[in-house]
C-alpha positions in Angstrom: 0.0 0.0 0.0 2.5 2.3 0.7 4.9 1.5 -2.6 1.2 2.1 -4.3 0.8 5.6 -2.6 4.3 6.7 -3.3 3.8 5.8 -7.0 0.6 8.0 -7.4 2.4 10.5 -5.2 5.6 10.7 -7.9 3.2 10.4 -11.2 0.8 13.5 -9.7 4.3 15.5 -8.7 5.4 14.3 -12.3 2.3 16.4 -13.8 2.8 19.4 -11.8 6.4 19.8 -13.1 4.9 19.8 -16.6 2.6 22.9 -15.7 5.8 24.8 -15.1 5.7 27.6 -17.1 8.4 28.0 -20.0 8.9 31.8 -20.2 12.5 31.2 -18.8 13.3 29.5 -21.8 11.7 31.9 -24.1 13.4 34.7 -22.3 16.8 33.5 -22.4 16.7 32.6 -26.3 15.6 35.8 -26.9 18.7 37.2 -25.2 21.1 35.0 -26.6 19.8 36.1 -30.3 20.6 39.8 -29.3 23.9 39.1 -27.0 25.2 37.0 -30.9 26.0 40.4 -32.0 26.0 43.0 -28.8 28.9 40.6 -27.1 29.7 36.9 -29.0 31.6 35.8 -25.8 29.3 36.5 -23.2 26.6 34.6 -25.5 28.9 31.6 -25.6 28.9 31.3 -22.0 25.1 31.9 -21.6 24.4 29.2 -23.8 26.5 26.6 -22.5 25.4 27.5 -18.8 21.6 27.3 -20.6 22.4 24.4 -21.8 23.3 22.4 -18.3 19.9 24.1 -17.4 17.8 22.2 -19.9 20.0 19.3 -19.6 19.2 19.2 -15.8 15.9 20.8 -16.3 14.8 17.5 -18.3 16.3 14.8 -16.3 14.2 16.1 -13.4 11.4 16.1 -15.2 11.5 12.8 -16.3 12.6 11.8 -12.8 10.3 10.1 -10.5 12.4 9.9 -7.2 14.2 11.9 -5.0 17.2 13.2 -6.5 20.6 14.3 -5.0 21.0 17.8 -3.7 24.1 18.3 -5.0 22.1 17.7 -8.5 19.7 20.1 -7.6 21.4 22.8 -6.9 24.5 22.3 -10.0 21.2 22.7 -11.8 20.1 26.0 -10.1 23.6 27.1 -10.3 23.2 26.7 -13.6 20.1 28.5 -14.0 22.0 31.4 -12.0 24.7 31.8 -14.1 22.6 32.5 -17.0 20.2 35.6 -14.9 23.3 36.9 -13.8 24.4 37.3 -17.1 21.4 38.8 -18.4 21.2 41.1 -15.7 24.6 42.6 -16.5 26.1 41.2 -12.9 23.6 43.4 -10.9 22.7 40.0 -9.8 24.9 38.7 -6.5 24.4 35.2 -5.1 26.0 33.8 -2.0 26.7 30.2 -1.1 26.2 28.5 1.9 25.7 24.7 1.6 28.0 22.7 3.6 25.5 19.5 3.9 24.7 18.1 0.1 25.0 14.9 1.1 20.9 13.8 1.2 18.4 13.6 -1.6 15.4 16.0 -2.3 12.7 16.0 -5.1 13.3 17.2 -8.3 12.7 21.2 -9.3 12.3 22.4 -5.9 15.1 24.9 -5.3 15.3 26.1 -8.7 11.9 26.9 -8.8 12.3 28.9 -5.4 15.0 31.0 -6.8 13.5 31.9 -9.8 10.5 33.0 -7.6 12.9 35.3 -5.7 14.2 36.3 -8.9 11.1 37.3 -11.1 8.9 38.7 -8.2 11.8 39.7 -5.6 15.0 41.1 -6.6 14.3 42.1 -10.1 11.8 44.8 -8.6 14.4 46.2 -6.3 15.3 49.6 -7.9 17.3 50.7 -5.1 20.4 48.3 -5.3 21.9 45.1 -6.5 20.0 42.3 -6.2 21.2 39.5 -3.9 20.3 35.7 -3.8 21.7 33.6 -0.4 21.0 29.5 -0.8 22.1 27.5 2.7 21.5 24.1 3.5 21.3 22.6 7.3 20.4 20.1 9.5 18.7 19.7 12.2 18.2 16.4 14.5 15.1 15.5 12.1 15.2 17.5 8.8 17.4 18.6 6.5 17.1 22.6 5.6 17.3 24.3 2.7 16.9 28.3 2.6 17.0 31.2 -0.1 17.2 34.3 1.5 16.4 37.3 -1.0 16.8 41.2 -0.5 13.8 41.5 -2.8 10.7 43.8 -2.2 9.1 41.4 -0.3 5.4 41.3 0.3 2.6 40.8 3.1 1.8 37.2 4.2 -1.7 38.2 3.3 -0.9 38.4 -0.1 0.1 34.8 -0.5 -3.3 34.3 0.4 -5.2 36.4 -1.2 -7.0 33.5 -3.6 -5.2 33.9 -6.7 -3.0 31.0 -7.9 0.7 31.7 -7.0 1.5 28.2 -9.8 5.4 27.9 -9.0 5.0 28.3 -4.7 2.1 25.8 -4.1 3.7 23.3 -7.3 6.9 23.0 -4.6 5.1 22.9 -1.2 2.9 20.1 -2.8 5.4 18.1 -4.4 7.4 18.6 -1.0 4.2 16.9 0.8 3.6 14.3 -1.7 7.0 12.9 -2.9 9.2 13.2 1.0 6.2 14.4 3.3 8.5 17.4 3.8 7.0 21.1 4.1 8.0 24.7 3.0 7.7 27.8 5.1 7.8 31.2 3.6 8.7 34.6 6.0 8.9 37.8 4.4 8.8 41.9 5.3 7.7 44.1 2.3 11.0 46.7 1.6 13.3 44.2 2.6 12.8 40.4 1.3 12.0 37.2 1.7 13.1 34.2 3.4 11.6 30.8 1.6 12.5 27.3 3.6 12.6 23.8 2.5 12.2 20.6 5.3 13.2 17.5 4.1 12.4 15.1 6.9 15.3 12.5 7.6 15.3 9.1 7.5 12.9 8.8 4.7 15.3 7.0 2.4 16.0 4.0 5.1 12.0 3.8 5.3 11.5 3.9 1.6 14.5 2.2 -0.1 15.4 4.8 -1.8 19.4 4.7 -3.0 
């Protein structure tokens, strides 16, 4: 029974990774076209760094277990790499992840960072935008953080009834695939703080390798 519930738990996560949406993708291209003739270098770079993206981006997809965090977040350092480069290095990130060594689902963090991204930092008018990913652990979960300097918002706008697609796609799949949660803290003029609980010992209770 509980191999059968894990199953329908991976094939509805595996559905709500399809419903990402692809305007990354679109963006980027669009960039790479102009940076061919603005700075043929620089578009070199971005489209080797998009390219570990996809290349990451559809292995998770078609991945219906837990993957390694150290995958995850190669594949969100790639993502990274490419905003920074379209924002001209106005983007900063910071680095703090000395535990990699446990498995998490697929498109969770990168999908939090592009959040901060797209509705945080890239509305800051004031300064530089900066990213912070940290990992942790605790005596029952591991901890995964992404501290932005974004505009933040009011709690009561993430419940406000309107779909907010890329948060509630991570918090469920978080539930379904690990029975791990997500909290989200944030103060409007300063940022947000987004974390990620993935509960130990799941892998000797599952099997999981």
């Amino acid at each position: 029974i509980a191999r059968k519930q894990r199953q329908i738990a991976n094939e509805r996560a595996n559905v709500m990774v399809l419903q990402m949406r692809p305007h990354f993708i679109y963006n980027t291209m669009m960039s790479i076209y102009y940076l061919c003739k603005q700075d043929p270098d620089l578009a070199q770079l971005v489209t080797l760094d998009f390219t570990t993206y996809l290349r990451k981006n559809f292995t998770a997809v078609a991945s219906a277990e837990m993957i390694p965090f150290s995958s995850e977040l190669e594949h969100t350092h790639a993502y990274l790499a490419v905003e920074q480069a379209l924002y001209k290095n106005t983007l900063l990130v910071d680095y703090d992840t000395p535990h990699t060594f446990f498995r998490i689902p697929p498109l969770t963090l990168q999908p939090i960072v592009e959040n901060a991204i797209h509705h945080g930092v890239c509305k800051r008018k004031w300064a530089d935008g900066l990213i912070v990913i940290s990992s942790k652990e605790t005596a029952t979960d591991y901890v995964v953080s992404v501290i932005d300097n974004g505009v933040g918002f009011r709690q009561e706008d993430l419940e406000d009834g309107r779909k907010h697609i890329g948060i509630e796609n991570v918090r469920t799949r978080l539930r379904l695939i690990c029975g791990g949660s997500m909290e989200i803290r944030s103060i409007p003029g300063y940022g947000t703080t987004c974390e990620l609980f993935i509960p130990k010992g799941l892998e000797e209770k599952e099997g999981i390798k």
